[in-house]
PDB file with one MODEL, atoms N, CA, C and O in Angstrom:
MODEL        1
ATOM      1  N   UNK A   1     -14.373   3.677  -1.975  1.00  0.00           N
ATOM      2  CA  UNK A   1     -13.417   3.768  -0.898  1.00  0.00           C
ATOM      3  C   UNK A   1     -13.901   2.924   0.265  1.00  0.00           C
ATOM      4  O   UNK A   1     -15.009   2.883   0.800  1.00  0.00           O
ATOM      5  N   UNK A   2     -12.820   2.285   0.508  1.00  0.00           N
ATOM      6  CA  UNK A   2     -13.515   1.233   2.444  1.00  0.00           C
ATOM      7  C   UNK A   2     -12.106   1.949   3.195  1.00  0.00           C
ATOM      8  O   UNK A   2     -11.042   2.496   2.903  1.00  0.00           O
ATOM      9  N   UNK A   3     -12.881   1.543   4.303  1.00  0.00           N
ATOM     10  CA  UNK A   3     -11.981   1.833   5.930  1.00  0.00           C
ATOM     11  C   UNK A   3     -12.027  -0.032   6.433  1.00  0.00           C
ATOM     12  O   UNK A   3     -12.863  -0.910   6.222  1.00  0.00           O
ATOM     13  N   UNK A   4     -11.044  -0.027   6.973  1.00  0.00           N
ATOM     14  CA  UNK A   4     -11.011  -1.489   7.877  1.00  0.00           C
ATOM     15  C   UNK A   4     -11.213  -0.986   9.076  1.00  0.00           C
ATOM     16  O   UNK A   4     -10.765   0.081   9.496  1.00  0.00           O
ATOM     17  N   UNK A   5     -12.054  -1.930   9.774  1.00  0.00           N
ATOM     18  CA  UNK A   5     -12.863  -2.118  11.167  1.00  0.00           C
ATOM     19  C   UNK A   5     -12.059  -1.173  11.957  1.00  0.00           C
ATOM     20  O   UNK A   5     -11.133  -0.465  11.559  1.00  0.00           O
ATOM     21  N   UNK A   6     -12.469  -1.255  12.930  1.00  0.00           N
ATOM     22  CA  UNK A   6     -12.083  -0.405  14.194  1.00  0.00           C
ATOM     23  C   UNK A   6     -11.288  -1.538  14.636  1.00  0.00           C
ATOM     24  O   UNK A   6     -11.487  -2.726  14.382  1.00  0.00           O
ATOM     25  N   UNK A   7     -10.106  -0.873  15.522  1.00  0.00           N
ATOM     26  CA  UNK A   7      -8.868  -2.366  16.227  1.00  0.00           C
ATOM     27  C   UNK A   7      -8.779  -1.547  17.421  1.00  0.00           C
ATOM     28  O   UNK A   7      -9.115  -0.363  17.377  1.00  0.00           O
ATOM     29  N   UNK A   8      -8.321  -2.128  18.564  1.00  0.00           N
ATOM     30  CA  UNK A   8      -8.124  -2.070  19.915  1.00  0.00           C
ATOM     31  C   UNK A   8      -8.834  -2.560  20.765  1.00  0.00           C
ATOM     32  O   UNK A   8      -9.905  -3.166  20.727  1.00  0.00           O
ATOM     33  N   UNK A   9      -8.066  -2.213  21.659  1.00  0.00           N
ATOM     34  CA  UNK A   9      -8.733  -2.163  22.758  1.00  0.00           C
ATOM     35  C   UNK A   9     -10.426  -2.210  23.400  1.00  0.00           C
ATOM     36  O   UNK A   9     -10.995  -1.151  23.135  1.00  0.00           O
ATOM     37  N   UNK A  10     -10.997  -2.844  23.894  1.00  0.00           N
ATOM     38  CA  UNK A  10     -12.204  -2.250  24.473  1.00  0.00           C
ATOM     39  C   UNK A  10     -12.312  -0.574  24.902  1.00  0.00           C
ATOM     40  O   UNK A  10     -11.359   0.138  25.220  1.00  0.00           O
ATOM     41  N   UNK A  11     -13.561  -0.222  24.824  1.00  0.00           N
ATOM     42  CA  UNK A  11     -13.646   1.264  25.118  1.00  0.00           C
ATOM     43  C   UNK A  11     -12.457   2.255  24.592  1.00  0.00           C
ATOM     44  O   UNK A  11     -12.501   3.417  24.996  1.00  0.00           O
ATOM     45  N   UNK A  12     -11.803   2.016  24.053  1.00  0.00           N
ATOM     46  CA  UNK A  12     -10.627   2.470  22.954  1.00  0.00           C
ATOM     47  C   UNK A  12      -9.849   1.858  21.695  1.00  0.00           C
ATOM     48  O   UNK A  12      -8.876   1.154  21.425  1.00  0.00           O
ATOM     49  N   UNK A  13     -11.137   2.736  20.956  1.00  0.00           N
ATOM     50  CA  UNK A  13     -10.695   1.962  19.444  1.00  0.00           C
ATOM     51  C   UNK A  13     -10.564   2.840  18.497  1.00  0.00           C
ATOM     52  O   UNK A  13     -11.168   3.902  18.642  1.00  0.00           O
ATOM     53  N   UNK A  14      -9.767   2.639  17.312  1.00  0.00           N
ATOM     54  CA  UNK A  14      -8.679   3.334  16.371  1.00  0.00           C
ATOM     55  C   UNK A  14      -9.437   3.132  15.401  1.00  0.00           C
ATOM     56  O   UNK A  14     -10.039   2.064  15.299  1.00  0.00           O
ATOM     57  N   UNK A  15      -9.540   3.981  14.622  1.00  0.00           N
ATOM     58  CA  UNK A  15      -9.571   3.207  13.157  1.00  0.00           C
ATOM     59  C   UNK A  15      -8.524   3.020  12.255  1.00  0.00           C
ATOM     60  O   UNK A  15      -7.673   3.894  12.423  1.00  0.00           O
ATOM     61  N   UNK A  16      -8.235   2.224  11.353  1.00  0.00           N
ATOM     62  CA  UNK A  16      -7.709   1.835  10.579  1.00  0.00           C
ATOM     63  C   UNK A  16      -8.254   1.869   8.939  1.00  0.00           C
ATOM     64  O   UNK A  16      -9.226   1.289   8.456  1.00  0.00           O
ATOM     65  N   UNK A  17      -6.953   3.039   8.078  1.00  0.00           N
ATOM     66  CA  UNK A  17      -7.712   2.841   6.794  1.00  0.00           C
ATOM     67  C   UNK A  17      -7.120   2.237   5.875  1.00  0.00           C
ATOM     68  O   UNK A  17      -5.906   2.294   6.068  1.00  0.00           O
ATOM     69  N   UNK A  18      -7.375   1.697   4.988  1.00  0.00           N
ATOM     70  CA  UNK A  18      -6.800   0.629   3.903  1.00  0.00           C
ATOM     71  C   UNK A  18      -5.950   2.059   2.960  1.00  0.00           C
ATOM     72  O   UNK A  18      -6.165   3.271   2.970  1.00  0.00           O
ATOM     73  N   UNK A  19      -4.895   1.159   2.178  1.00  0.00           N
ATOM     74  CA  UNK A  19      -3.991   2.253   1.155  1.00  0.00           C
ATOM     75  C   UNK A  19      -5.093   3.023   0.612  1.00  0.00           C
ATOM     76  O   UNK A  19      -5.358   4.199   0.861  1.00  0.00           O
ATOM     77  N   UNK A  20      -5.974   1.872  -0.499  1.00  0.00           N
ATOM     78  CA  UNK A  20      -6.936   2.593  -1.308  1.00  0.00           C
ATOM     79  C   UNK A  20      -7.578   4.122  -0.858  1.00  0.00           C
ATOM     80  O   UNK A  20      -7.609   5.219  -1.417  1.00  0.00           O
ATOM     81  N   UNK A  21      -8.098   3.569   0.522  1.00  0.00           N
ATOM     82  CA  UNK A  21      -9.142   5.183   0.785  1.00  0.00           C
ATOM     83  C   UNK A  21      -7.893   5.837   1.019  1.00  0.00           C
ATOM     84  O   UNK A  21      -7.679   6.524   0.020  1.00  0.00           O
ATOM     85  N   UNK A  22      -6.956   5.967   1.846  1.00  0.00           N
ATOM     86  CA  UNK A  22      -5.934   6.829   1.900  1.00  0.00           C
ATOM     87  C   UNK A  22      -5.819   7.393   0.531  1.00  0.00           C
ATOM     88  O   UNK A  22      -6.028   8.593   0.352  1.00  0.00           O
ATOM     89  N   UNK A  23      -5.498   6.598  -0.450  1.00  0.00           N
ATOM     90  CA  UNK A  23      -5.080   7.148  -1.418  1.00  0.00           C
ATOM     91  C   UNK A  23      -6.039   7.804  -2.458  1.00  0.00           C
ATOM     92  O   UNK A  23      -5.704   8.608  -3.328  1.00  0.00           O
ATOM     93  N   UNK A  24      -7.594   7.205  -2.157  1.00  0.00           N
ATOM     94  CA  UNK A  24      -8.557   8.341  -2.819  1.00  0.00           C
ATOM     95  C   UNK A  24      -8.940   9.178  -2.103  1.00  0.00           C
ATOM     96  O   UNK A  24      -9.912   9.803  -2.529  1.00  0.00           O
ATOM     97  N   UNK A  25      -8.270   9.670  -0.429  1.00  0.00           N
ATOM     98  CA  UNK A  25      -8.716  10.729  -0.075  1.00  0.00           C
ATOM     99  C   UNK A  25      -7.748  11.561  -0.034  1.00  0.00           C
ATOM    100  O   UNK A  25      -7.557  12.500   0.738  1.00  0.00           O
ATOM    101  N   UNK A  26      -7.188  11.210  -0.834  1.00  0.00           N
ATOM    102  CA  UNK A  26      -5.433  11.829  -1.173  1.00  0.00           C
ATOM    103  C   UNK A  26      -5.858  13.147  -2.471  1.00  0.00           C
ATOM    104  O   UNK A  26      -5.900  14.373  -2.374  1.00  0.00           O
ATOM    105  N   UNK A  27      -6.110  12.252  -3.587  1.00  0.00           N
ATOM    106  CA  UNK A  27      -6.393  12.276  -4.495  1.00  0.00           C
ATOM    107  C   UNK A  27      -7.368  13.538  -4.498  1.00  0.00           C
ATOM    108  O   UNK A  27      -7.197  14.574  -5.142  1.00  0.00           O
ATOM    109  N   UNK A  28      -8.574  13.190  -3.523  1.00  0.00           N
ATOM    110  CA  UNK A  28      -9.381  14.359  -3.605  1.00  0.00           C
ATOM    111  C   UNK A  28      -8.662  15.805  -3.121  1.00  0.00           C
ATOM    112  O   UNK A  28      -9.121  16.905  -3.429  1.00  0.00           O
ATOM    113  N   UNK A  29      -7.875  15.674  -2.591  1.00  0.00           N
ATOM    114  CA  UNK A  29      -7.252  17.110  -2.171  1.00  0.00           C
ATOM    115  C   UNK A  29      -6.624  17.356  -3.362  1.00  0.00           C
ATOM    116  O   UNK A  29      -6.990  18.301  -4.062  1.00  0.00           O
ATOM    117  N   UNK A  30      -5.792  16.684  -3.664  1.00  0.00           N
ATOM    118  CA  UNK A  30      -4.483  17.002  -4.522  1.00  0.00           C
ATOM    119  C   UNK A  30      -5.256  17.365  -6.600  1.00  0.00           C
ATOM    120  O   UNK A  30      -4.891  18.101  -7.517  1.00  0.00           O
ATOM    121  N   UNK A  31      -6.053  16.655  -6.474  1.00  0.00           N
ATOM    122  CA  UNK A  31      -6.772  16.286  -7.786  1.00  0.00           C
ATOM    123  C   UNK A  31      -7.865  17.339  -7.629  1.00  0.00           C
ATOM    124  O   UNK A  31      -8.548  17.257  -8.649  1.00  0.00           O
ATOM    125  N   UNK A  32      -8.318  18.228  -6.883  1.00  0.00           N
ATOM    126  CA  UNK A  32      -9.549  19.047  -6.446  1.00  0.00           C
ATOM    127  C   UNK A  32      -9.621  20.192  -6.181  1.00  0.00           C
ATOM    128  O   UNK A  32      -8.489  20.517  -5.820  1.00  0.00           O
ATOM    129  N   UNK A  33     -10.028  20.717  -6.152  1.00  0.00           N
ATOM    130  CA  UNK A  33     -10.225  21.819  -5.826  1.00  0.00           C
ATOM    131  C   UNK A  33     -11.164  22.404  -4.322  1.00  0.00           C
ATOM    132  O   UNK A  33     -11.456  23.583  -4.126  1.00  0.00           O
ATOM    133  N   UNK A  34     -11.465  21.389  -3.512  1.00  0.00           N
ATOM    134  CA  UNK A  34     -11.707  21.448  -2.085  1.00  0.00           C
ATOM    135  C   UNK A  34     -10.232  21.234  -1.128  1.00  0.00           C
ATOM    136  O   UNK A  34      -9.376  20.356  -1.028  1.00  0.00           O
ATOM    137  N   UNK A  35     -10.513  22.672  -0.467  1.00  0.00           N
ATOM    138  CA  UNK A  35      -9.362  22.605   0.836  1.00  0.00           C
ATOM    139  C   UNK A  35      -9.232  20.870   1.190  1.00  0.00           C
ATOM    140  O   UNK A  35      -9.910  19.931   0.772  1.00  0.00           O
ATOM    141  N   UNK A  36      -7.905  20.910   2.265  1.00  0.00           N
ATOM    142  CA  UNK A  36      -7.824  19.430   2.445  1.00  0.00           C
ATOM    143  C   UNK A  36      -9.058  19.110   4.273  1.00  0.00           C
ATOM    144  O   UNK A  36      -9.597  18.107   4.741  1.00  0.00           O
ATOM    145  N   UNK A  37      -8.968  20.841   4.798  1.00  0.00           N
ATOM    146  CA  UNK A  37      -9.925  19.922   5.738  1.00  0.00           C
ATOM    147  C   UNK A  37     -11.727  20.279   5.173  1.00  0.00           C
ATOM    148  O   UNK A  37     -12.724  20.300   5.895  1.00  0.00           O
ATOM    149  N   UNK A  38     -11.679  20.429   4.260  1.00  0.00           N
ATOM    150  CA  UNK A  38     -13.236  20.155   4.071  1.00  0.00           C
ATOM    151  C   UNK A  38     -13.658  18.677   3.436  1.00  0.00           C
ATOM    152  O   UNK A  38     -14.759  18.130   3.507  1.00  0.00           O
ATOM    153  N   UNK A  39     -12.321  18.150   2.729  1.00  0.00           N
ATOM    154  CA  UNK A  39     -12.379  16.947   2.709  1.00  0.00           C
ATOM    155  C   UNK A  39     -12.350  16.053   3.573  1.00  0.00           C
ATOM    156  O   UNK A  39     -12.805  14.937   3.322  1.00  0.00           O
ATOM    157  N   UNK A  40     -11.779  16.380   4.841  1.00  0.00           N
ATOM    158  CA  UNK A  40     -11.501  15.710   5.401  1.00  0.00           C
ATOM    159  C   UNK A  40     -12.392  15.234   6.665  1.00  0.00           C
ATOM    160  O   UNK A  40     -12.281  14.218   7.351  1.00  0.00           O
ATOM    161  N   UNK A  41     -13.560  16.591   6.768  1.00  0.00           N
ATOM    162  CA  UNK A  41     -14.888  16.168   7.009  1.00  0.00           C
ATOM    163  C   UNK A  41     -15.882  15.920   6.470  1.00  0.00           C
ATOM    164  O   UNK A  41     -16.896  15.684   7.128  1.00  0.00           O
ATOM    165  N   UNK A  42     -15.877  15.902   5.144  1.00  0.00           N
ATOM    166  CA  UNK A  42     -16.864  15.402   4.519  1.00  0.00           C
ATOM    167  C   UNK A  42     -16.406  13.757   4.205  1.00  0.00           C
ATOM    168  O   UNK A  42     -17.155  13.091   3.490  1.00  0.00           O
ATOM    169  N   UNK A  43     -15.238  13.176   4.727  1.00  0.00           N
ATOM    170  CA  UNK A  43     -15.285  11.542   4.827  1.00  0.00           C
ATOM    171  C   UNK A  43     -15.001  11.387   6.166  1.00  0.00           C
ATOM    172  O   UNK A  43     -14.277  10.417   6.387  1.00  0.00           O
ATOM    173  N   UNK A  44     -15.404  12.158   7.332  1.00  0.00           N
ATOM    174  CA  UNK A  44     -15.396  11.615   8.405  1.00  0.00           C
ATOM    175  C   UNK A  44     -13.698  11.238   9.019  1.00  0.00           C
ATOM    176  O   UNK A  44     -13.458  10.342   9.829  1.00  0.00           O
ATOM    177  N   UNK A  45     -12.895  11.956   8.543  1.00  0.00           N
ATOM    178  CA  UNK A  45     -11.543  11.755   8.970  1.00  0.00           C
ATOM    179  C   UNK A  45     -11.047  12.605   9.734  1.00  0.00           C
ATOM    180  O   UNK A  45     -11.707  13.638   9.851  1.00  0.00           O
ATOM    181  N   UNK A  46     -10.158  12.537  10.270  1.00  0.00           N
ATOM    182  CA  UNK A  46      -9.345  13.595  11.262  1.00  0.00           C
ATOM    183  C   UNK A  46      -8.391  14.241  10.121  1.00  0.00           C
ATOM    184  O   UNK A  46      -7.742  13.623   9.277  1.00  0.00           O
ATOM    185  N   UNK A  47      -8.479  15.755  10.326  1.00  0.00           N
ATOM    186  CA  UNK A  47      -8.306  16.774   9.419  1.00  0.00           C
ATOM    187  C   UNK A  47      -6.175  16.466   9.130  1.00  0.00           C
ATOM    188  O   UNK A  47      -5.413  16.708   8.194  1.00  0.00           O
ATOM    189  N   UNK A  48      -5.994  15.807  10.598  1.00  0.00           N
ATOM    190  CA  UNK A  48      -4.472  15.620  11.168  1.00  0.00           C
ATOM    191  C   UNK A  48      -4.236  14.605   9.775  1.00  0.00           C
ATOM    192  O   UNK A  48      -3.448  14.615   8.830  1.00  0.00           O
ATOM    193  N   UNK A  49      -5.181  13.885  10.136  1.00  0.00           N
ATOM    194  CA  UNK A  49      -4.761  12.211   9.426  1.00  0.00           C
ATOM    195  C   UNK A  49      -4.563  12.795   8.083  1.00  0.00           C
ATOM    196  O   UNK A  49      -3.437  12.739   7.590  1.00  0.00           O
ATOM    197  N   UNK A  50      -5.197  13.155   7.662  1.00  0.00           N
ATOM    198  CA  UNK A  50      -5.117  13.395   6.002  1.00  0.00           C
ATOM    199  C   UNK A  50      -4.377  14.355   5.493  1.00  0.00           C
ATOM    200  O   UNK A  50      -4.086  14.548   4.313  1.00  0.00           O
ATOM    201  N   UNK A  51      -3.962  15.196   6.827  1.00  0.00           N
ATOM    202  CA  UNK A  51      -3.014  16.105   6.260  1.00  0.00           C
ATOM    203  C   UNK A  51      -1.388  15.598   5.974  1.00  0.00           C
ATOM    204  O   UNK A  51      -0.474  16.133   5.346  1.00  0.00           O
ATOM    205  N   UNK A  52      -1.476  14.350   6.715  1.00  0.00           N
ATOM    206  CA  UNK A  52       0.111  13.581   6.840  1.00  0.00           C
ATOM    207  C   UNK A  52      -0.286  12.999   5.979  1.00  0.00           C
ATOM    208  O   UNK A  52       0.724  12.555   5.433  1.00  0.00           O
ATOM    209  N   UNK A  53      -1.423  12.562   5.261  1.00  0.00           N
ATOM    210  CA  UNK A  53      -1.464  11.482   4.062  1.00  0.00           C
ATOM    211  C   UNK A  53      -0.523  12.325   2.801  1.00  0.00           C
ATOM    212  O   UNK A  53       0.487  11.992   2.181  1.00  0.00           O
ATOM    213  N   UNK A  54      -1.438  13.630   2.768  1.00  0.00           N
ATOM    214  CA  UNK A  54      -1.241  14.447   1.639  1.00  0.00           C
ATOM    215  C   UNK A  54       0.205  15.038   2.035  1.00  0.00           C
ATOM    216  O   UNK A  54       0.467  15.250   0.851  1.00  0.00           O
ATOM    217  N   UNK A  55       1.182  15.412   2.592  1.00  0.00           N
ATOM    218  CA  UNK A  55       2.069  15.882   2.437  1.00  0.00           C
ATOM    219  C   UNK A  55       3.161  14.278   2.375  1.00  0.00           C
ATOM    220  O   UNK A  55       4.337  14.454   2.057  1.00  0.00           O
ATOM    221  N   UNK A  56       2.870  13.375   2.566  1.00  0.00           N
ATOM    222  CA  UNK A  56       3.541  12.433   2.223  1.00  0.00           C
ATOM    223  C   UNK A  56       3.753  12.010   0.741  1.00  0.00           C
ATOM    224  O   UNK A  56       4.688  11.532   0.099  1.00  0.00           O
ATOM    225  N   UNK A  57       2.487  12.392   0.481  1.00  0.00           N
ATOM    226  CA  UNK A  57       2.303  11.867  -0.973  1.00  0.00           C
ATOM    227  C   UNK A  57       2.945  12.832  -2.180  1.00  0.00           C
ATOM    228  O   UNK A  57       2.959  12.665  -3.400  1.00  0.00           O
ATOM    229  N   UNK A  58       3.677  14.337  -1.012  1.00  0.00           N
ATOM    230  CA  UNK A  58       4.090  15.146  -2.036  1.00  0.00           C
ATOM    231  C   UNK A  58       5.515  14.685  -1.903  1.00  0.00           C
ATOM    232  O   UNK A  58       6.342  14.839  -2.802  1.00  0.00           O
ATOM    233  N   UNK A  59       5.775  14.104  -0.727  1.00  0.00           N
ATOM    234  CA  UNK A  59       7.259  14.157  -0.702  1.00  0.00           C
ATOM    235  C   UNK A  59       7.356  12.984  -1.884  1.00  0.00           C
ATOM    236  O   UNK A  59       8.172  13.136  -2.794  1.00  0.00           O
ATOM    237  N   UNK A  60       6.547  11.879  -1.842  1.00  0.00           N
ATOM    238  CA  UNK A  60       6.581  10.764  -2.887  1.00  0.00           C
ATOM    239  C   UNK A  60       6.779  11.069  -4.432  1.00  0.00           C
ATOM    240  O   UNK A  60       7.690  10.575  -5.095  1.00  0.00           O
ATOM    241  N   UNK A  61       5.716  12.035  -4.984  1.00  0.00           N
ATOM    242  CA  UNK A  61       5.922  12.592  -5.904  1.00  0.00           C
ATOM    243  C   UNK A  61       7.555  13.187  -6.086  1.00  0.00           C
ATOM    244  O   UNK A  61       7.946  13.201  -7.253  1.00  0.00           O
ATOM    245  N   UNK A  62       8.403  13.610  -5.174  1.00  0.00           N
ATOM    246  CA  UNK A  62       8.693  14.096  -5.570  1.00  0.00           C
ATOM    247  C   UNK A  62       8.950  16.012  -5.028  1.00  0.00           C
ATOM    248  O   UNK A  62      10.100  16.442  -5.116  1.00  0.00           O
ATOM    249  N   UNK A  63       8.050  16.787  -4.617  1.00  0.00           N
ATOM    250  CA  UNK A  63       7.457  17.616  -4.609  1.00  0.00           C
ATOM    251  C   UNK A  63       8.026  18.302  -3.020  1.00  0.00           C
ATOM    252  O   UNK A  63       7.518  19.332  -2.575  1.00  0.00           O
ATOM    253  N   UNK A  64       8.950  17.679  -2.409  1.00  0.00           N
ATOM    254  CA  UNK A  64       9.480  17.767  -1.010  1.00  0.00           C
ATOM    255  C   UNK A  64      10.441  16.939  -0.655  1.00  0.00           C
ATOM    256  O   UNK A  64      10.365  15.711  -0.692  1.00  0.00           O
ATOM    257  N   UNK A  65      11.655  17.785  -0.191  1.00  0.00           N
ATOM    258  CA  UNK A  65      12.654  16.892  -0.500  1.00  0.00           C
ATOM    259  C   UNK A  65      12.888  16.469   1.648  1.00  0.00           C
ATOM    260  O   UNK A  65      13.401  17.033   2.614  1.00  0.00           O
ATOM    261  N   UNK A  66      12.092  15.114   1.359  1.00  0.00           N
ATOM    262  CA  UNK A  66      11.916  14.283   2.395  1.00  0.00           C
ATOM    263  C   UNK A  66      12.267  12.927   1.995  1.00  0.00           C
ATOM    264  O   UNK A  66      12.370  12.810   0.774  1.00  0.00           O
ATOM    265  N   UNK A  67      12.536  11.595   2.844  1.00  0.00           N
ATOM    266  CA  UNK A  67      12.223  10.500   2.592  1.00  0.00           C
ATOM    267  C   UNK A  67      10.403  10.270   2.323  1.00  0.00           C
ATOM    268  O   UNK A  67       9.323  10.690   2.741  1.00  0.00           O
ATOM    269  N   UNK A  68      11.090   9.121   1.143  1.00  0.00           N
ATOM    270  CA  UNK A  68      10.331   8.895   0.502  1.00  0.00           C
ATOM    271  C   UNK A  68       9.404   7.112   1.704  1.00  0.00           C
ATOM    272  O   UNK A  68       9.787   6.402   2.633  1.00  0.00           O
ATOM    273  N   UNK A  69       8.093   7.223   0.812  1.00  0.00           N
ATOM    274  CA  UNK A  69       7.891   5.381   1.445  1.00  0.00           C
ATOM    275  C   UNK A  69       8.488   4.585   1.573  1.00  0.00           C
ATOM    276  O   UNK A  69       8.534   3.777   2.500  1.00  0.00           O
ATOM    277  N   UNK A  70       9.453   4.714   0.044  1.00  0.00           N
ATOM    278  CA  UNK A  70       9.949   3.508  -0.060  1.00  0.00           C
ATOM    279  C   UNK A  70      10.838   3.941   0.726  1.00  0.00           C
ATOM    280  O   UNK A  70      10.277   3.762   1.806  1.00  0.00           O
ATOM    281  N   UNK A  71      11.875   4.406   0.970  1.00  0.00           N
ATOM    282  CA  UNK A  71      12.860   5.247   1.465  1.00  0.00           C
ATOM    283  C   UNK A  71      12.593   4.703   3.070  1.00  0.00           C
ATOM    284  O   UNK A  71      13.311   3.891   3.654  1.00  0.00           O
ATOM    285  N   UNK A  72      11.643   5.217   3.501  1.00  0.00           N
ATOM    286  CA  UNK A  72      11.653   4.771   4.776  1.00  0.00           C
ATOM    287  C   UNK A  72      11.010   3.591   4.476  1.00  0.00           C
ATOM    288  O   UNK A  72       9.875   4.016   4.691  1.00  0.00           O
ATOM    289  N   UNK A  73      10.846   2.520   4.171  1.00  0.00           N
ATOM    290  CA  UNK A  73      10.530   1.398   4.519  1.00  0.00           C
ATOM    291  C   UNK A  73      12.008   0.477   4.382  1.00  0.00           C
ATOM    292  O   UNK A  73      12.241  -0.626   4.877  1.00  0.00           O
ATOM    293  N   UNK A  74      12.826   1.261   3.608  1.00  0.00           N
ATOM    294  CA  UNK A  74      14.276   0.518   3.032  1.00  0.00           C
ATOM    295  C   UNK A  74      15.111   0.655   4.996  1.00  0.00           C
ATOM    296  O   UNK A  74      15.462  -0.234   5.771  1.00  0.00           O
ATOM    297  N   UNK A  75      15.128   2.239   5.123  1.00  0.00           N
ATOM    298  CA  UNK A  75      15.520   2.173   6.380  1.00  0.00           C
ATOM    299  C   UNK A  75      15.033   1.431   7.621  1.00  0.00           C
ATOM    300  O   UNK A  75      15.762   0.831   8.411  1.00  0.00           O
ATOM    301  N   UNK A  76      14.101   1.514   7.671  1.00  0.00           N
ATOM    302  CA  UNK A  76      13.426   0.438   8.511  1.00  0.00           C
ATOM    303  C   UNK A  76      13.962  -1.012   8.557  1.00  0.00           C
ATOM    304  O   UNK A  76      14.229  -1.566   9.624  1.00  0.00           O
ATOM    305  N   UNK A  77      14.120  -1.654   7.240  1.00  0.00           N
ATOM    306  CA  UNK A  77      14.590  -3.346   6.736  1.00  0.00           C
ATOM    307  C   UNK A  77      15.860  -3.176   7.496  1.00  0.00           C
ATOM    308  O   UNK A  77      16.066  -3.714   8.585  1.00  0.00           O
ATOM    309  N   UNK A  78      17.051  -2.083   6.613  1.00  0.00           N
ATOM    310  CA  UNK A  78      18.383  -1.994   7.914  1.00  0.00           C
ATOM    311  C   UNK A  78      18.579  -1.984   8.719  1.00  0.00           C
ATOM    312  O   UNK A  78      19.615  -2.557   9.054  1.00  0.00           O
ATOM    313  N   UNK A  79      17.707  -1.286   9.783  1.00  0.00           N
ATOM    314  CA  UNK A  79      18.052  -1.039  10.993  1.00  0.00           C
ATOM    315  C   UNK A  79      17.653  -2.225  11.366  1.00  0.00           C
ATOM    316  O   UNK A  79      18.745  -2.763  11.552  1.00  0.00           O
ATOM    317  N   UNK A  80      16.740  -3.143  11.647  1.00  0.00           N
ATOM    318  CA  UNK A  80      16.204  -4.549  11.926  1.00  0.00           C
ATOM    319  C   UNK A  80      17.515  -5.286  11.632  1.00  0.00           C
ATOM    320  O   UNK A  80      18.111  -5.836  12.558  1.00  0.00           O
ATOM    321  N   UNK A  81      17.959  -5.317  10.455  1.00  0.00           N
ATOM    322  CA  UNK A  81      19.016  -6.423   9.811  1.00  0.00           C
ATOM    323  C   UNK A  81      19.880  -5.807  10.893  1.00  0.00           C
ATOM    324  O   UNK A  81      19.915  -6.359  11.993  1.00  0.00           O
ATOM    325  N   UNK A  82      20.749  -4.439  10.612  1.00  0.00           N
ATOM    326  CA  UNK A  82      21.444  -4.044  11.776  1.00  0.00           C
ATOM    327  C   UNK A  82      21.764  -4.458  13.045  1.00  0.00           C
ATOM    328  O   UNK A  82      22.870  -4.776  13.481  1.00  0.00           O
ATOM    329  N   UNK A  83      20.411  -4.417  13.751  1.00  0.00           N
ATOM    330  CA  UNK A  83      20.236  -4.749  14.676  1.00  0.00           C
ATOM    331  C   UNK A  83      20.464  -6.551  15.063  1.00  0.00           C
ATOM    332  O   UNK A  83      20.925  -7.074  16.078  1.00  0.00           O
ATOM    333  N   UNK A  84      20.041  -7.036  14.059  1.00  0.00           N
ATOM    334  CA  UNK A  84      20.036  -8.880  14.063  1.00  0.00           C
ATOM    335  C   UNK A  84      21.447  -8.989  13.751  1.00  0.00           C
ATOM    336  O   UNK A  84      21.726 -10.185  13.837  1.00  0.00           O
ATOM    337  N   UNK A  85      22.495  -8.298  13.421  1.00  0.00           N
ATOM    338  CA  UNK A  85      23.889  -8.502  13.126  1.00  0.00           C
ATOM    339  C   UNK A  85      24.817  -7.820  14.181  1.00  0.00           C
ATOM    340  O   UNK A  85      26.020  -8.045  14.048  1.00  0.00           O
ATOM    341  N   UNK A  86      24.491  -7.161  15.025  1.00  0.00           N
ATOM    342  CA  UNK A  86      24.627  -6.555  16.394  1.00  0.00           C
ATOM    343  C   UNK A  86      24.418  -7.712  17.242  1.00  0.00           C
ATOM    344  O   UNK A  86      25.253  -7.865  18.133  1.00  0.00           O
ATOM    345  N   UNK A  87      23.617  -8.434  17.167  1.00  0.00           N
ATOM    346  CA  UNK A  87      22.766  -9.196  18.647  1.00  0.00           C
ATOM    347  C   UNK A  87      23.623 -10.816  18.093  1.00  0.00           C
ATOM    348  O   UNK A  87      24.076 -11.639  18.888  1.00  0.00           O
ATOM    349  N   UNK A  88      23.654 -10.905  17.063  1.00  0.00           N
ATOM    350  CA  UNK A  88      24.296 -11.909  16.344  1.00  0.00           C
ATOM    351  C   UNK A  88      23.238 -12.714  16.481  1.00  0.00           C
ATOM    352  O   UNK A  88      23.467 -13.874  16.823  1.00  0.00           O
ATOM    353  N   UNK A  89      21.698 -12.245  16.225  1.00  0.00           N
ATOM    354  CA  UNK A  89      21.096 -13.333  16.430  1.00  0.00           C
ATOM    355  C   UNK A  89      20.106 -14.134  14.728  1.00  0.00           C
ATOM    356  O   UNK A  89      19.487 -15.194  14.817  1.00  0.00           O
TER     357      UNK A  89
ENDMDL
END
């Protein structure tokens, strides 16, 4: 599993994690038998972060009837296009 660098700001910086670790620290909850925040300190994550990983990944499955990734990434493309056909630009 990798994390990508820290981004921001001086004296305020974020981290940023790649799909992969998201998705193997996904995995360890869902695939495991450790609660999701003991996982979630034993890789140094915010208990928050991984809890939106893992309930995303149920709606993905399937498992919660939410938009999906793709789902919201489709809405996202429209509203942009939308918007560029609004502005006529």
């Amino acid at each position: 599993m990798s994390l990508v660098e820290k981004e921001g700001p001086p004296g305020r910086s974020r981290r940023r994690f790649t799909k992969e670790f998201e998705a193997d620290s996904v995995a360890l909850v869902l695939d495991g038998d450790r609660p999701s925040a003991r996982v979630a300190h034993d890789l140094c994550i915010g208990a928050t972060s991984l809890g939106n990983w893992v309930r995303q990944a149920r709606i993905d499955r399937g498992e919660k009837p939410e938009l999906t990734t793709e789902e919201r990434s489709e809405l996202v493309r429209l509203r942009r296009e939308n918007s560029k056909l609004r502005t006529g630009a």
